[in-house]
N, C-alpha and C positions, 0 to 999 in steps of 0.2 A: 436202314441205319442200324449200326449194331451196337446193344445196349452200353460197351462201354463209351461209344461218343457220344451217344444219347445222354448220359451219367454228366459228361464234362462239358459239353452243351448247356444241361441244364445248373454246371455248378459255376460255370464260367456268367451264365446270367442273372445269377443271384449276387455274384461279386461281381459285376457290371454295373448290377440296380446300383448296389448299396452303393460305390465308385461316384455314378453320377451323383446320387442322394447328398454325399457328401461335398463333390464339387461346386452342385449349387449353394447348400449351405455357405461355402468360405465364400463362394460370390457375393451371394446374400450380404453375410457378415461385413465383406469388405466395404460393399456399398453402402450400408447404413452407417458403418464408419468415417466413410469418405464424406455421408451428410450432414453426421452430427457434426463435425471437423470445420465444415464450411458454414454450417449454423451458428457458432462462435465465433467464424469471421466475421460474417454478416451483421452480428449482432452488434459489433464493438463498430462498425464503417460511420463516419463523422466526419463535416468537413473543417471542425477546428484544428487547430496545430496538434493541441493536446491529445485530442483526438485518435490523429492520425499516428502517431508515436504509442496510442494506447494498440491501434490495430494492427502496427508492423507486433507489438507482441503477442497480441494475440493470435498473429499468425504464424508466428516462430513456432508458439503452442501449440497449433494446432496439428503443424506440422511433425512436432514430437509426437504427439499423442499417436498421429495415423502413420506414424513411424514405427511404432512401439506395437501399438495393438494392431497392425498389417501382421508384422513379426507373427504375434501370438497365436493368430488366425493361421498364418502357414502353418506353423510347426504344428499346431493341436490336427489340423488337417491330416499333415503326413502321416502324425501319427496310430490319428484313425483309419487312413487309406491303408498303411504298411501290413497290416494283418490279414487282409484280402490279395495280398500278394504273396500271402503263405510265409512272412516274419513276424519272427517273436517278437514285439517290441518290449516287451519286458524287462529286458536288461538296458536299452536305450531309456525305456525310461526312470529308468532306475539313477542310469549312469545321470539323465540329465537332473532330476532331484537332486543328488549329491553335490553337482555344479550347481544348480541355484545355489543352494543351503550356502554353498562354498561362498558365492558371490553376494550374498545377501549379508553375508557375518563380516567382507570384508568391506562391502560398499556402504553400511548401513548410513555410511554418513552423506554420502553423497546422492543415495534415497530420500534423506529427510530434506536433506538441502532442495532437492526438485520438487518433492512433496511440498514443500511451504510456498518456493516459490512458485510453485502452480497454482494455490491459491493465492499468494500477494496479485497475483496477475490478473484469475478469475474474478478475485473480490473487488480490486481496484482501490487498493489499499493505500498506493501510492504508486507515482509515476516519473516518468524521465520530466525533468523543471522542478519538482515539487521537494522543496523542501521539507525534510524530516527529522526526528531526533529516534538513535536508535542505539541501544548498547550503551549509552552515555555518549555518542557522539552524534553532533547536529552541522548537517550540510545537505546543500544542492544535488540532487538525485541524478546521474550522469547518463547512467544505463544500468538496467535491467536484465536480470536472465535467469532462467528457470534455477538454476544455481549459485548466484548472487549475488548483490548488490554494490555498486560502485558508487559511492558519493563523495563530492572536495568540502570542506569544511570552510570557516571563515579564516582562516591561514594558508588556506589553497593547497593541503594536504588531501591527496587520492586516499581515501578510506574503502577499502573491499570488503566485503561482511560475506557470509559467506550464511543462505538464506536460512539453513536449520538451524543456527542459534541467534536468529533474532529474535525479539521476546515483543515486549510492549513497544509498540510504537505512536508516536507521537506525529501526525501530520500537521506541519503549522503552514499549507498552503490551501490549504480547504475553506471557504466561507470566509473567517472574522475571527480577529484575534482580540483578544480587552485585557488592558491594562490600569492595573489601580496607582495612582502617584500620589503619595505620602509627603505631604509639605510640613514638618513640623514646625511652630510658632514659640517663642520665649512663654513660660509661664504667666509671666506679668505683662503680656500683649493682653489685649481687650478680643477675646474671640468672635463677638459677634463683627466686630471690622474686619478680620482677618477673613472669616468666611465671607461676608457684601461683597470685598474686594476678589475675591476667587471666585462668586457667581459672576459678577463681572468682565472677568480674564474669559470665564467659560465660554459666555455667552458673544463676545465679541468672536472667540475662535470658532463656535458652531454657524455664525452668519459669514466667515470668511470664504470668499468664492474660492482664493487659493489652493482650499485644504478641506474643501465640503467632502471631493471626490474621495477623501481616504477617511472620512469618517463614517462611518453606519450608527452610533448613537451615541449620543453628549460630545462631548465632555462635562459630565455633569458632579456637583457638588456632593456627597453622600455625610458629608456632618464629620465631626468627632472621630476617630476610630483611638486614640489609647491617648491614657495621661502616664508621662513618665516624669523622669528626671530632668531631659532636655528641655521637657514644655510638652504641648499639647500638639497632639498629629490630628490633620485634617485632612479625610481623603478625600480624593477625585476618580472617579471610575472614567472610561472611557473606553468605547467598540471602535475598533478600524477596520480597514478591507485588511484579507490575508497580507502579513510579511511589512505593514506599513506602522505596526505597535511604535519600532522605535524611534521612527522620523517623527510622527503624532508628538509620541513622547517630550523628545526632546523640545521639540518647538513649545508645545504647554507647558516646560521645564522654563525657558527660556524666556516665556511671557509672565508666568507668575514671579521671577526674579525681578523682572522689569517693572511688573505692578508694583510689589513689596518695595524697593526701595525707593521708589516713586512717592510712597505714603510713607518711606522713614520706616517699614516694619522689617523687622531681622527674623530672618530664614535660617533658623537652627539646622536644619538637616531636610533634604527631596529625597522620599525613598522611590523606587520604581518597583509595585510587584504585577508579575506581568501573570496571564493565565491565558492558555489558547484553548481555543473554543471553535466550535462547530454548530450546524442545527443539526447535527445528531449525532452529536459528542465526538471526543477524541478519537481519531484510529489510529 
């Protein structure tokens, strides 16, 4: 054998090795991609409704993500293989820096937008049913997507938000919502009647089989809250299951009215302040 085949023999096998070296790797890569990908399936699989609607997103997800980082895994490949094939990649990759750069200054918004909702999705922040308040506006959550969110409000207007500039969110479908109702009394009412008659109203609506299922705790008396010019405000706190504050509401609205002029007492003013709650706070 004569030493110049002997020379390309031995250089055609060093850029062979490296060749496979590198083929396994993108295998490699692609496959623990392909696992982690199916591990976020797996993780979200449930058999509630809720559920299930949480898993079809998580699986849109998944499927961007091994969309995305497949991509990455090729090209970084080629562009390691291309030099062993005796090309400069140098100006390829030059050329494709500039197009990033290019597409990163014009997309930034639609980066963030997938950026947030990919964690609205991962963290489970909220979901398709769940009502939320976001931007100042509060509606039914329709659908989801790594880009942004679609909900109808209580006027049954389609609201699109679009996921990077959502900011604080408020989920009022999570756990238990509690609202405080403010019954104010004339000055010259006798307080301590006014409050007996409101432990009374409470405690008949806490024993009521009707209306046990939407309560999680009191409706209970909490005394005094402010002396004004009206007369004297007496709160009532009250826990319901999520989305049921206002029906609660209104019906303890509705029976305290009934008490009060039952005994002859005049109802200055029912304020309602509501606060949604969580066991583990707001998201």
């Amino acid at each position: 054998m004569t030493e110049p085949v002997a020379q390309w023999l031995e250089t055609a096998g060093i850029h062979g090795f490296r060749l496979l070296v590198i083929v396994v790797i993108v295998i490699l890569a692609v496959r623990l991609l392909r696992a982690a990908t199916a591990r976020l399936v797996e993780r979200a699989k449930n058999q509630s409704r809720v559920a299930q609607v949480r898993e079809q997103q998580t699986r849109t997800m998944a499927g961007v993500l091994y969309s995305v980082g497949f991509g990455i895994v090729i090209i970084v490949g080629l562009l390691a293989a291309l030099p062993e094939f005796g090309f400069n990649v140098t100006p390829v990759a030059a050329a494709a820096g500039l197009a990033s750069l290019a597409i990163g200054f014009g997309g930034q918004y639609l980066v963030k937008d997938l950026i947030n909702g990919f964690f609205i999705i991962f963290e489970d922040q909220y979901g398709v049913g769940d009502v939320i308040r976001a931007n100042n506006e509060t509606g039914r959550v329709e659908h989801v997507t790594l880009r942004r969110t679609v909900m109808r409000n209580d006027r049954g207007a389609v609201i699109s938000i679009p996921n990077g500039i959502i900011g604080s969110i408020a989920n009022l479908s999570r756990d238990w919502s509690q609202t405080y109702v403010d019954v104010t009394v004339p000055s010259g009412e006798t307080v301590g009647r006014a409050l007996a008659l409101l432990e009374k109203v409470c405690g008949d609506f806490r024993s009521d089989a009707d209306w046990s299922a939407a309560l999680i705790d009191g409706p209970r008396v909490l005394g005094i809250e402010s002396l004004n010019l009206d007369g004297t405000a007496l709160r009532i706190q009250l826990r319901s299951a999520a989305l049921r504050a206002d029906d609660v509401a209104r019906e303890l609205r509705r029976r305290v009215k009934s008490a009060f002029e039952q005994a002859h007492i005049l109802v200055t003013n029912t304020q309602p302040v509501e606060l949604i709650g969580r066991a583990a706070g707001v998201g």
